[in-house]
TIRO-2110 file (N, C-alpha, C; in Angstrom, 1 decimal):
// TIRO-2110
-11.2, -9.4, 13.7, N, 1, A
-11.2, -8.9, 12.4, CA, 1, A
-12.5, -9.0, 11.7, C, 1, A
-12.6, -8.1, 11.0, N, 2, A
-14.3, -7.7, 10.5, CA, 2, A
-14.1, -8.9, 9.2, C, 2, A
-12.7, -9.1, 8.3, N, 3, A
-13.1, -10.0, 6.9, CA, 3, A
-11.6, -10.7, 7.1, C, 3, A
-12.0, -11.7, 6.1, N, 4, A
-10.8, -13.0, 5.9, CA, 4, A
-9.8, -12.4, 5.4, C, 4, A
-8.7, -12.8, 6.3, N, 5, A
-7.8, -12.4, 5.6, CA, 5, A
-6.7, -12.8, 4.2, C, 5, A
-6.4, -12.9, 3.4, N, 6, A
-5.4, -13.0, 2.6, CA, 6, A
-4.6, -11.9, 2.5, C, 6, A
-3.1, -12.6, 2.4, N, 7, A
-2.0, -12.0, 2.5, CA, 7, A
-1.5, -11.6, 0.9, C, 7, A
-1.2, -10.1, 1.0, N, 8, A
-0.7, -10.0, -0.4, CA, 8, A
0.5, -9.5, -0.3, C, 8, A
1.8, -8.9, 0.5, N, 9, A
3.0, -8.3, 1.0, CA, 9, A
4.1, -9.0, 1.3, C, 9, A
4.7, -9.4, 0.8, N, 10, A
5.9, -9.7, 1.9, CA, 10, A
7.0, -9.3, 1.1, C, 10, A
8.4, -8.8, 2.0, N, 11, A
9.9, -8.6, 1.0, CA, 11, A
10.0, -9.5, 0.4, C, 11, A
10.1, -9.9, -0.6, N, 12, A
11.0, -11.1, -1.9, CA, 12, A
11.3, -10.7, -2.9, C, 12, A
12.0, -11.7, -3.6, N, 13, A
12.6, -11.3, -4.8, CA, 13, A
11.4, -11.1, -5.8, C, 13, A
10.5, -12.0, -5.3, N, 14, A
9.0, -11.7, -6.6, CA, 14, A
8.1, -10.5, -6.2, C, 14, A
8.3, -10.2, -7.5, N, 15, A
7.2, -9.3, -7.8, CA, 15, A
5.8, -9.7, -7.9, C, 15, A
4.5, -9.2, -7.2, N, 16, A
3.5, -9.5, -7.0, CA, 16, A
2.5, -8.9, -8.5, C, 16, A
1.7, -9.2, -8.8, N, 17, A
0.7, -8.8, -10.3, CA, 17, A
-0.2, -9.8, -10.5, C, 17, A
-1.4, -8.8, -10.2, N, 18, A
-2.6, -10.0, -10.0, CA, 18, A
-3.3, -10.2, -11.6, C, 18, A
-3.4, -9.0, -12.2, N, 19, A
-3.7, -8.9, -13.9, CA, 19, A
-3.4, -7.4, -14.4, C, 19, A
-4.2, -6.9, -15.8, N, 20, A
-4.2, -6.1, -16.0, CA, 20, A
-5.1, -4.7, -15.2, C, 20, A
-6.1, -5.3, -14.5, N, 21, A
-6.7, -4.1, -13.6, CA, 21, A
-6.3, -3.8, -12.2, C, 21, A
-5.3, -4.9, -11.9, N, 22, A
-4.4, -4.4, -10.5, CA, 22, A
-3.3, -3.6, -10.5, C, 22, A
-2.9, -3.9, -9.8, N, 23, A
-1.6, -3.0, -8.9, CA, 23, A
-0.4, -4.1, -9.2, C, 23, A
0.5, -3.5, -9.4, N, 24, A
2.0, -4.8, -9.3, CA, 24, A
2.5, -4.2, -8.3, C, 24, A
3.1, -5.0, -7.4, N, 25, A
4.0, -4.6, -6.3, CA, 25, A
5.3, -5.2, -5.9, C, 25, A
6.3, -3.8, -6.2, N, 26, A
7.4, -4.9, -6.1, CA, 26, A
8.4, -4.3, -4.9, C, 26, A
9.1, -5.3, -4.2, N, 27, A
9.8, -5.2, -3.1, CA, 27, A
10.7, -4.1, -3.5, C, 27, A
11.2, -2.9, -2.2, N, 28, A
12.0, -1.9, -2.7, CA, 28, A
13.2, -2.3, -1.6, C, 28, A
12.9, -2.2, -0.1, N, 29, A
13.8, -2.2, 0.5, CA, 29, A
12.8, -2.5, 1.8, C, 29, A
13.7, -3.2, 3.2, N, 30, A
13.5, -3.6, 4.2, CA, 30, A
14.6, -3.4, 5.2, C, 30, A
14.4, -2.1, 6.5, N, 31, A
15.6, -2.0, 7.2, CA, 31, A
14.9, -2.2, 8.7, C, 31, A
15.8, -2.7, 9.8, N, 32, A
15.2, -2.3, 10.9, CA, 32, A
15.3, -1.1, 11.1, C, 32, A
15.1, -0.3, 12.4, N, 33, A
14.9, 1.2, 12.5, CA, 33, A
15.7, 1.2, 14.1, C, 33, A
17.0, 1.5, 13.1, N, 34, A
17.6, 1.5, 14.9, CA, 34, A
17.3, 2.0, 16.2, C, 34, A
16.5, 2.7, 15.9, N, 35, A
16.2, 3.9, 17.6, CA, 35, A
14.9, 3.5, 17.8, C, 35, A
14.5, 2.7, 17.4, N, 36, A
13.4, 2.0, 17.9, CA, 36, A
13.0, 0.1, 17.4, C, 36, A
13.7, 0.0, 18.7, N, 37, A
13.4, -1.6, 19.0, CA, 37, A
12.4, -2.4, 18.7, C, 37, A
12.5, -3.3, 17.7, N, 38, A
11.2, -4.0, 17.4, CA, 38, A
10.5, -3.8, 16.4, C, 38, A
11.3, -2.6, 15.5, N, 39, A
9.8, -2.0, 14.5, CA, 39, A
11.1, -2.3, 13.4, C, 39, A
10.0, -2.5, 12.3, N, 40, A
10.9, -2.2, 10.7, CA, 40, A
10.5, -1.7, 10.0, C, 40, A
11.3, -1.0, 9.1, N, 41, A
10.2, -0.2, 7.9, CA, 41, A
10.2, -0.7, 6.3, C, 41, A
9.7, -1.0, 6.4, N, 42, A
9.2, -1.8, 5.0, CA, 42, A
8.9, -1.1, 3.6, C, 42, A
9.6, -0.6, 2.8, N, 43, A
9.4, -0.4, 1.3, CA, 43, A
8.6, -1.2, 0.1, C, 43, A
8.1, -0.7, -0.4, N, 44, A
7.6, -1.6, -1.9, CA, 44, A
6.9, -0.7, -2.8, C, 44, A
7.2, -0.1, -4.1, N, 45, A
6.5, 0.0, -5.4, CA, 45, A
5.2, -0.5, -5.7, C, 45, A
4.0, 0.3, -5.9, N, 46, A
3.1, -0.2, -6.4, CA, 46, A
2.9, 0.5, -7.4, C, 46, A
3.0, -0.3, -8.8, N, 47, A
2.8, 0.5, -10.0, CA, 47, A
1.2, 0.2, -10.7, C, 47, A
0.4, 1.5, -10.9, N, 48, A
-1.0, 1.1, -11.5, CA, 48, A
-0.7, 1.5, -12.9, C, 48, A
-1.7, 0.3, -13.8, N, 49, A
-1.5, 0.8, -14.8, CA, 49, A
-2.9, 1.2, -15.2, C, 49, A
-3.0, 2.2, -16.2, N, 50, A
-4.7, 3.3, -16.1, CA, 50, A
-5.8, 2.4, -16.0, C, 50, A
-6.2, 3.0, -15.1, N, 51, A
-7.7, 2.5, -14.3, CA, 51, A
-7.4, 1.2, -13.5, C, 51, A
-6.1, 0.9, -12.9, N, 52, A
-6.3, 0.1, -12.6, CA, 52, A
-6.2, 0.1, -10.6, C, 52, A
-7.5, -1.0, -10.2, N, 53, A
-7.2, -0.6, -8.8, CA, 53, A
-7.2, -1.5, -7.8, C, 53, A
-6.8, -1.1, -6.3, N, 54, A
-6.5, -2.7, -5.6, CA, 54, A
-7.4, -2.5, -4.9, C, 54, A
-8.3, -4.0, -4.3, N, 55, A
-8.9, -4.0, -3.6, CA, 55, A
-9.1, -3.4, -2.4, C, 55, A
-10.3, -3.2, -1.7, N, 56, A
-10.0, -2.6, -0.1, CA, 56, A
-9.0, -3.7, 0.6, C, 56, A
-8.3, -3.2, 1.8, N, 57, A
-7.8, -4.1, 2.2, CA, 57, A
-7.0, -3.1, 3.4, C, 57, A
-6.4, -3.9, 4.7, N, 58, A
-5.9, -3.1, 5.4, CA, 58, A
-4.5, -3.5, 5.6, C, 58, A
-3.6, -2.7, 6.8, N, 59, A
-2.2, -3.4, 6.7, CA, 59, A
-2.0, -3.7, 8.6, C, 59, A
-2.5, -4.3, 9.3, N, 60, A
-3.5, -4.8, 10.4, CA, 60, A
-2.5, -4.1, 11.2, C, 60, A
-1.2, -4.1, 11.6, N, 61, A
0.2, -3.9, 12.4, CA, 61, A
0.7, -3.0, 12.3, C, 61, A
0.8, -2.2, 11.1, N, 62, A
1.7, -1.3, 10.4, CA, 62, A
0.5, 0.2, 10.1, C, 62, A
1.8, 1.1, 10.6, N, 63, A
1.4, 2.6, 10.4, CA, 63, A
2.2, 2.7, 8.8, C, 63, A
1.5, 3.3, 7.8, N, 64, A
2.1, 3.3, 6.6, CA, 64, A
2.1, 5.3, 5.7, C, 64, A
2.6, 4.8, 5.1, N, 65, A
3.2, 6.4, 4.1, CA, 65, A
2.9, 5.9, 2.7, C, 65, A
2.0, 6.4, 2.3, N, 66, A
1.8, 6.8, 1.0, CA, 66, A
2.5, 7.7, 0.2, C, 66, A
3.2, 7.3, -0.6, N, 67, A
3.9, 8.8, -1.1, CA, 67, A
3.7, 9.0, -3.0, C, 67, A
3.2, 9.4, -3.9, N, 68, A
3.1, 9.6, -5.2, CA, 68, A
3.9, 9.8, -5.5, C, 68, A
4.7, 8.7, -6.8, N, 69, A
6.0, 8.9, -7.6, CA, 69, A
5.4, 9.5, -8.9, C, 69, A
4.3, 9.0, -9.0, N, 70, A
4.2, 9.9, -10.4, CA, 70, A
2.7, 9.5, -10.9, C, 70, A
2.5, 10.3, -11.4, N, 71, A
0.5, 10.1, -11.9, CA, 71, A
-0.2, 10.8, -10.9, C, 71, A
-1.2, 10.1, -10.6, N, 72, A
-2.4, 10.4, -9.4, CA, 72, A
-3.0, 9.6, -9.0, C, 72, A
-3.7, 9.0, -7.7, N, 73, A
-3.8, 8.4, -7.2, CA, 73, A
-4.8, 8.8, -6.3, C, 73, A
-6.4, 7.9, -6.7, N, 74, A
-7.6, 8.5, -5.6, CA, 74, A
-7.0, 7.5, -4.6, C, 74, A
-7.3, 7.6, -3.2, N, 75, A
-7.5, 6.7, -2.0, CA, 75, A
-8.2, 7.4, -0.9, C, 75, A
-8.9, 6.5, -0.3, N, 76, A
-9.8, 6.5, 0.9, CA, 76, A
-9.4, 5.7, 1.7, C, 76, A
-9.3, 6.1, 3.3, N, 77, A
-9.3, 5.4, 4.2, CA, 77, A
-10.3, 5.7, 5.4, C, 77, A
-10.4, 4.2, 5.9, N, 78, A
-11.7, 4.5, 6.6, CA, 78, A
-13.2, 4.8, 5.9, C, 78, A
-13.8, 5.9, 6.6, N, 79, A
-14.6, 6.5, 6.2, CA, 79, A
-14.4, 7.8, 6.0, C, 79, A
-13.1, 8.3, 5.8, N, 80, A
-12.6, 9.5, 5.7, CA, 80, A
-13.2, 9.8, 4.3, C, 80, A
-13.5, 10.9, 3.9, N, 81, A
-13.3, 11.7, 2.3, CA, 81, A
-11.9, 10.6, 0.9, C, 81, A
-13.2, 10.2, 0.2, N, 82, A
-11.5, 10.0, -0.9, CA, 82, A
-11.4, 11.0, -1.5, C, 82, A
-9.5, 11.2, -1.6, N, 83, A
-9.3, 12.5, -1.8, CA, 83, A
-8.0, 11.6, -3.6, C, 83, A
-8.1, 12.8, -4.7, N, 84, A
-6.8, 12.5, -5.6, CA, 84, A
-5.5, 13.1, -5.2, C, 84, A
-4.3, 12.3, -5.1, N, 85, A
-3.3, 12.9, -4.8, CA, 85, A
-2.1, 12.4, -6.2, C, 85, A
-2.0, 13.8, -5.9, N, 86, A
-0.7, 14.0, -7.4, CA, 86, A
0.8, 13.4, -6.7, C, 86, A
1.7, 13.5, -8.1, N, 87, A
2.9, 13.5, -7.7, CA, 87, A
3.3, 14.4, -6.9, C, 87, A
4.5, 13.8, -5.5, N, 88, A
4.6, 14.6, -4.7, CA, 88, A
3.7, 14.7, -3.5, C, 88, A
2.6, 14.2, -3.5, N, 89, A
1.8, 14.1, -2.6, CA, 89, A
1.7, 13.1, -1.7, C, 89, A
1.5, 12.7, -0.3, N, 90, A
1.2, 11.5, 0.6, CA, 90, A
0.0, 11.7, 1.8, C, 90, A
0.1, 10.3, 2.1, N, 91, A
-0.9, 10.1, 2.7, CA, 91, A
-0.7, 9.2, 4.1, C, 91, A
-0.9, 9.3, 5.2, N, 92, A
-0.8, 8.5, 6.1, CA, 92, A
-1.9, 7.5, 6.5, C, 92, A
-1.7, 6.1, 7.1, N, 93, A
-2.9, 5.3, 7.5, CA, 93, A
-2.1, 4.6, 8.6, C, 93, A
-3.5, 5.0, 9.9, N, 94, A
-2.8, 4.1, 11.2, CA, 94, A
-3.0, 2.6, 11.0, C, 94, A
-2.1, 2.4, 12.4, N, 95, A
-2.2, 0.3, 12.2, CA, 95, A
-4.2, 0.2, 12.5, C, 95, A
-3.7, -0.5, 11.5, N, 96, A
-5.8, -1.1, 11.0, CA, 96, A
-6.4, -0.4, 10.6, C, 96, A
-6.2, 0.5, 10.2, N, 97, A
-7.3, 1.0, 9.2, CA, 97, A
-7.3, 0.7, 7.7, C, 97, A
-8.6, 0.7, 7.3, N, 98, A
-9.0, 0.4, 6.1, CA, 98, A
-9.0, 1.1, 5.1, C, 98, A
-8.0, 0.7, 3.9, N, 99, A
-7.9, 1.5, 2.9, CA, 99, A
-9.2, 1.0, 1.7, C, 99, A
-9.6, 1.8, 2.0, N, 100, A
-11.3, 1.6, 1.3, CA, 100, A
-11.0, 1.5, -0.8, C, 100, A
-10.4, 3.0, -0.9, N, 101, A
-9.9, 3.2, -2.4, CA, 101, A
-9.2, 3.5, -2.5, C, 101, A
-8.0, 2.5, -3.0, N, 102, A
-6.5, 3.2, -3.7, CA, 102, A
-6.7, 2.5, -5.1, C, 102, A
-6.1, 3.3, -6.1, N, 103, A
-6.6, 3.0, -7.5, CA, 103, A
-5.7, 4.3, -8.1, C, 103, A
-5.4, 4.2, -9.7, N, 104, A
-4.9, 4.9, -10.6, CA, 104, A
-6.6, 5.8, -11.0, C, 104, A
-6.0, 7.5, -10.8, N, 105, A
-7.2, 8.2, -11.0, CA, 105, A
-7.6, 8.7, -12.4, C, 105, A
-6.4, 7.9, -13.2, N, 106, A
-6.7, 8.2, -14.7, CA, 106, A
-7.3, 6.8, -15.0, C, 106, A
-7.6, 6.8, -16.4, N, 107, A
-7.9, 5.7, -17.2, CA, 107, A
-7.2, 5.6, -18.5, C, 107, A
-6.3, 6.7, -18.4, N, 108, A
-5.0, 6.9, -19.5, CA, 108, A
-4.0, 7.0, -19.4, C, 108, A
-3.3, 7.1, -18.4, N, 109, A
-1.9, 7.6, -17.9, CA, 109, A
-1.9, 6.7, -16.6, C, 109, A
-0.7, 5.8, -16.3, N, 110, A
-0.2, 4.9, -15.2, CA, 110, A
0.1, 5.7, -13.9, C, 110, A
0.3, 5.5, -13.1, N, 111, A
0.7, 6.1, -11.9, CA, 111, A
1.6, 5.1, -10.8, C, 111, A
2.1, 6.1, -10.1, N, 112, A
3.3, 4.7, -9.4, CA, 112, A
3.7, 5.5, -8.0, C, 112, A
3.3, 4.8, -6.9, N, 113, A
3.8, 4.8, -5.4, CA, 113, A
4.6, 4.5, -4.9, C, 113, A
4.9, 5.0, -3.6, N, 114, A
6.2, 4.3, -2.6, CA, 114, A
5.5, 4.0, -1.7, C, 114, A
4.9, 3.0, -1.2, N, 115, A
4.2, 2.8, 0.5, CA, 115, A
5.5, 2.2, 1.5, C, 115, A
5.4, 3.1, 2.1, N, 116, A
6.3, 2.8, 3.3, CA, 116, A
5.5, 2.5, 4.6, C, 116, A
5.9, 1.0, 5.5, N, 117, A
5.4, 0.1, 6.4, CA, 117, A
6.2, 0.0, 7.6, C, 117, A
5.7, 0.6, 9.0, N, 118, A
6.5, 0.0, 10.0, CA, 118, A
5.7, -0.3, 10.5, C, 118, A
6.1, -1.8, 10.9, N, 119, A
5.5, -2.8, 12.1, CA, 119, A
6.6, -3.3, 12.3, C, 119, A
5.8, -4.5, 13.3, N, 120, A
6.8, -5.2, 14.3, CA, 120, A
7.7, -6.0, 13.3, C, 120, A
9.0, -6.0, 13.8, N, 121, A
9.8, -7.1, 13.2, CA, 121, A
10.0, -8.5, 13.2, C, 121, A
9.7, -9.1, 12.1, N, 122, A
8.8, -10.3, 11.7, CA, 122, A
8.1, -10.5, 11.5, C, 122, A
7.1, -9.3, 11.5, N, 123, A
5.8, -9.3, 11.1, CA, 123, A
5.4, -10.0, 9.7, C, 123, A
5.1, -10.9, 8.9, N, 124, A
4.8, -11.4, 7.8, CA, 124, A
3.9, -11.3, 7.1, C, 124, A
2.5, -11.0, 7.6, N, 125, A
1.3, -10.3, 6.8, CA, 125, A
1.2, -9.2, 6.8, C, 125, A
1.4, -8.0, 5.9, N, 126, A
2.0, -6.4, 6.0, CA, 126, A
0.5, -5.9, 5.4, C, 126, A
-0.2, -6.5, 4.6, N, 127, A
-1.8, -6.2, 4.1, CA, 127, A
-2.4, -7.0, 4.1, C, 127, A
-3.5, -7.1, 4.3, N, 128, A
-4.6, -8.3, 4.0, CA, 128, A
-6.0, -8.0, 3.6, C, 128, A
-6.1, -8.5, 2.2, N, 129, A
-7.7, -7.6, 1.4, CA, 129, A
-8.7, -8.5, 2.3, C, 129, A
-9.6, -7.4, 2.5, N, 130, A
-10.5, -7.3, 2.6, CA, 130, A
-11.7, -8.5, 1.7, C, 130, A
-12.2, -9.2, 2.3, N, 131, A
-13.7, -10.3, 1.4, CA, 131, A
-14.6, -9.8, 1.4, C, 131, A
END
């Protein structure tokens, strides 16, 4: 691994909120995936409130789904183009890659995601920012 990890993800009943310039993230849902042995797919809300944004960080195991509930939402992964995506819009990231910029694209208006996570089952560190 290129940086240290810390763990910011896991299902619980707590809701995760680092301050007023991050991201809250809160558990949605957690199922295994019947037709395929070994993998789960992991739900969670991340609600930004304006201008607010989470550090780089990757999700080491897990292929994930970005999906826009509402606002906009710049993100970069890799070295790919960061691109803004509106409501209704998603985004895919393979296992390990680096989500460079996810962040609320306003500085006035909140925005709010559904990231959806499959990796292995039991997996326990689902992201880990970047140092």
């Amino acid at each position: 691994m290129l940086a240290l990890a810390v763990p910011v993800i896991a299902i619980s009943p707590v809701v995760y909120a680092a301050d007023a310039q991050r991201e809250t993230v809160t558990p949605a849902f957690k199922e295994a995936i019947a037709n395929v042995p070994g993998k789960t797919m992991t739900a969670v809300i991340v609600t930004y409130p304006p201008g607010a944004k989470t550090p780089p960080h990757y999700h080491d195991s897990a292929f994930v789904v970005g999906y826009v509930l509402s606002g906009a939402i710049r993100s970069q992964v890799d070295n790919g183009p960061a691109r803004v995506y509106q409501t209704g819009e998603h985004w895919t990231e393979q296992p390990g890659a680096h989500h460079m910029v996810s962040e609320n694209a306003s500085n006035t208006k909140p925005a709010k995601l559904l990231a959806i996570l499959i990796a292995d089952t039991g997996e326990k560190n689902l992201t880990t920012f970047r140092k």
